[in-house]
C-alpha angles and dihedrals in degrees: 000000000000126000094307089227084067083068123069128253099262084040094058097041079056103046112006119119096009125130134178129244128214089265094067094233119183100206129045114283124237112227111189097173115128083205148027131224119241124213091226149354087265107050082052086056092043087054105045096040083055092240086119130041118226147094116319116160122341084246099091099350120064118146083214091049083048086050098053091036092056102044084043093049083049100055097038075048087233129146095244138329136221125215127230137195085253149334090288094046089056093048088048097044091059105049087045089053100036097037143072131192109278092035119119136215130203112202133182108263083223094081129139101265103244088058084050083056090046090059101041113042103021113029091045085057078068102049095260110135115212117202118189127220139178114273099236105033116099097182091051091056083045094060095039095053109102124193092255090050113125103170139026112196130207142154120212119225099025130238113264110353094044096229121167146221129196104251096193080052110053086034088072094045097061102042083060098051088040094248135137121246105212110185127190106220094181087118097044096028102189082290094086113006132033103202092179091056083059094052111271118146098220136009117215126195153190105225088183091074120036107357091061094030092188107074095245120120139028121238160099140218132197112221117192143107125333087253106045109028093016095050102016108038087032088058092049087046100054092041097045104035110216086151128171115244110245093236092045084054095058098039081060088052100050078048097058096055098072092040105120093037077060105036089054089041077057107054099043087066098046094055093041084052100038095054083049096051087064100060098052107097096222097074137075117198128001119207113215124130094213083062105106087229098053113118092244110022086126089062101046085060091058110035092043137030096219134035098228141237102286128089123177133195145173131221122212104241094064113235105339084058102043091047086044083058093047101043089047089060116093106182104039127087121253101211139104094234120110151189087056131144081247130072110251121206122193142151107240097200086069103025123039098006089032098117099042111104118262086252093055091045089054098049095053088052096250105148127189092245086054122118124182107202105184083209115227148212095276122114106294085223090054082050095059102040094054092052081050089063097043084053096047094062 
């Protein structure tokens, strides 16, 4: 196959990263092995002293994890991509390989909780300082950069209230302080926005949402350049081990070959749901950024080229009103997974920002009326009708 950036990008998620093997085989092959077989002593040698390249211990080493790690890579339009054991791992792998004790981070207070958690109680036990800033507000991440600052964090759009930044923005602004921009693409997905064309450093992500889209399998990839994420992250990778499974890496291939059909699915329904939620009179605010009112709705015209899958609301009476709205519901899902299929329903404040401290909730906007729906492939009418139900309650 050609340079796979000559492809499109449905063509790529198709055919990107695979090789054939000897078999012939159509579609790509499964290889649970946890090693591989040398010809000789010395080709062993050759391998693990890095004088040959080739297949060593799935540890660090698996032809289906290659396979997943360069379609992904093509379609994030990144050099290459690691994968990682989840999302979190992803996220960790990359602050153990790329920091030191005495860095700093500055991370967008709008994080999903448990990386909250990872900065704050674990990273800190290794000398690395975390500052928090408001997503959007670039003079806010100016003042908080230090000299000894290596990374600032984000995710765009935000988890749950689906805020922004602007990624060209706060790109330049790192490169001129000599800092790295990490972005965490889980909501977009390259589907439907391409952080490191806008400047970002290094793309993180959740495989286990929308990359994978069923619910199946647990996981997370980098995605970045061959020195940083290709040398770095891989060294952390093959030492550490937080190693993708071989079958969890091909059920994330055959994934990513319908991501864009679904992205865009996705974000049909969302919109559809999104501009009924505000006319029901029990609620109080919807977040969406395809919403006309949203604070950057502007942006995320510009930065994506579609407004995502999740839609979040609150309902005026706090949390005995907001769990009165989710038990009421039949057909959605109550979890706090999302990027599914099917349409997900949970109430942030006790879930995924459940350990966070009152204060810190409050701060990031997460109020105790508010409900994330990662809305799904059903019938945008049976969605409805089931949040209907939920509101009627």
């Amino acid at each position: 196959m050609k340079d796979p950036q000559d492809y499109a990008f449905e063509t790529r998620a198709v055919r990107a990263g695979q090789h054939r093997t000897q078999e012939g085989e159509h579609s790509e092959a499964i290889f649970p092995t946890s090693s591989f077989v040398f010809d000789s002593a010395a080709q062993a040698a050759a391998r693990f002293g890095g004088q040959e390249p080739g297949n060593i211990y799935s540890r660090f080493t698996n032809p289906t994890v290659r396979n997943f790690e360069e379609r992904l890579a093509a379609l994030e339009g990144g050099e290459c991509a690691v994968g990682t054991a989840s999302g979190m791992a992803a996220i960790l792998s990359t602050c153990m390989a790329l920091l030191k004790a005495g860095d700093h981070i500055v991370s967008s207070r709008s994080v999903f909780g448990t990386t909250t958690s990872l900065f704050n109680n674990y990273l800190t036990r290794f000398g690395v300082a975390v500052s928090f800033v408001s997503l959007a507000d670039l003079d806010a991440w100016e003042a908080a950069i230090r000299p000894e600052t290596r990374m600032l964090y984000v995710e765009s759009p935000s988890n749950p209230l689906t805020e922004l930044v602007d990624i060209r923005a706060l790109a330049d602004l790192a490169r001129a302080r000599g800092c790295l921009l990490v972005v965490d693409n889980c909501f977009c997905t390259p589907a439907l926005q391409q952080p490191l064309a806008l400047g970002a450093d290094i793309v993180i992500h959740s495989a286990t949402k929308y990359l994978d889209g069923q619910g199946r399998c647990v996981g997370g990839a980098v995605v970045g350049d061959r020195e940083r994420v290709g040398k770095e992250v891989f060294g952390f990778l093959r030492t550490g081990g937080p190693t993708m499974s071989p079958f969890n890496a091909w059920v994330f291939l055959k994934g990513l070959e319908t991501l864009r059909l679904r992205m865009n699915a996705h974000c049909d329904n969302a919109l559809q749901l999104a501009r009924w939620l505000k006319g029901q009179a029990d609620i109080a605010r919807v977040h969406y950024p395809g919403l006309e009112e949203h604070p950057q709705h502007a942006l995320a015209k510009t930065q994506q080229s579609g407004f995502g899958g999740i839609v979040s609301f609150e309902v005026k009476g706090g949390r005995e009103a907001a769990w009165r709205v989710i038990d009421a519901t039949q057909m959605l899902s109550i979890t706090a997974n999302l990027g599914d299929a099917k349409t997900t329903i949970t109430h942030p404040a006790t879930t995924t920002h459940g350990r966070l401290s009152p204060e810190q909730r409050e701060e990031q906007g997460i109020s105790e009326g508010l409900i994330r729906v990662a809305v799904g492939l059903e019938a945008i009418d049976d969605i409805r009708a089931d949040l209907a139900r939920g509101l009627g309650a």
